[in-house]
C-alpha positions in Angstrom: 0.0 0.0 0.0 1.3 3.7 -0.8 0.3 6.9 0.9 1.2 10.0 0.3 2.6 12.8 3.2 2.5 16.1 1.7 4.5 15.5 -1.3 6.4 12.2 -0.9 5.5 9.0 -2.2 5.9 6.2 0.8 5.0 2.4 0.2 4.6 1.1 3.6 5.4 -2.1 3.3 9.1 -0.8 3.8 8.2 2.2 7.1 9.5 0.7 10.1 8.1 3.9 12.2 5.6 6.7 11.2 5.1 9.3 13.9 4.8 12.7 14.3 8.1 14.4 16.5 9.0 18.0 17.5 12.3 18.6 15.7 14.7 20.5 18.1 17.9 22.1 18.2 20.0 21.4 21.7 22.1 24.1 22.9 25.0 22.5 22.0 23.7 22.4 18.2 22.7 19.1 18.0 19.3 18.6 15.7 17.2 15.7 16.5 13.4 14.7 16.8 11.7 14.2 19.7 7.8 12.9 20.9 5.5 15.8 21.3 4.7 14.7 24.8 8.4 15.3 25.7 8.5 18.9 23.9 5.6 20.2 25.5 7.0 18.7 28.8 10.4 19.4 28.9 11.8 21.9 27.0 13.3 24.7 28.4 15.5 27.9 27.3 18.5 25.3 26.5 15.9 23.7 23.5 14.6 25.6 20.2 12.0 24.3 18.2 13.0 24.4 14.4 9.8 22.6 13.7 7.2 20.1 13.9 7.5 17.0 11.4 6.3 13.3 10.8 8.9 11.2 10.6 9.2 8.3 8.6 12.0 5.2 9.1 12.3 2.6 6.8 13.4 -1.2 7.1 16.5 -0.4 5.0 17.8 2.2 7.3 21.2 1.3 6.1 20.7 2.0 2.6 17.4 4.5 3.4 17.8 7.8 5.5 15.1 8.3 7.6 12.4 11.1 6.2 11.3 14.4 8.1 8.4 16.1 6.6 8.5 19.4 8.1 5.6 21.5 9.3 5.5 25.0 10.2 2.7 24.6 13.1 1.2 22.2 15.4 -2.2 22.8 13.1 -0.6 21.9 10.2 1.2 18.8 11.7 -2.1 17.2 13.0 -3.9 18.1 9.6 -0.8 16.3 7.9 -1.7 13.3 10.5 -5.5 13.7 9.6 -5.0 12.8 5.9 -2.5 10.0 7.3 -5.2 8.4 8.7 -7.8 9.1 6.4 -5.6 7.1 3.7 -4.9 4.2 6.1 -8.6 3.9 6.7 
């Protein structure tokens, strides 16, 4: 089965993990995702938000980097989730 997140292509027969993450900046530069739960938690002055994305890992991580589709807002990440689901339904 394929579904398509904003303008990628995935087949999902090769997603390990889809979720939707907080991508942050650390104070010491480092970018990474993180849960939204943790973000809205947790984050303090030493944390900048660069932006909200679903995230997308794939069984040939080796050969595959992982996919971050970037939203500007927390509206526009949970209607990017809403068609998600309304394609897996």
């Amino acid at each position: 089965m394929k579904i398509r997140i904003s303008h990628e292509e995935i087949t999902l027969e090769e997603v390990t993990q889809l979720y939707p993450a907080a991508i942050i900046r650390y104070a010491d530069g480092t970018v990474t995702p993180i849960s939204l739960e943790w973000f809205d938690e947790m984050a303090n002055d030493d944390v900048k938000l660069l932006h909200y994305a679903i995230c997308v890992h794939f069984k040939t991580e080796l050969e595959k980097d992982p996919l971050y589709i970037p939203y500007a807002s927390m509206n526009a990440l949970q209607e990017g989730m809403a068609e998600v689901a309304e394609q897996l339904n």
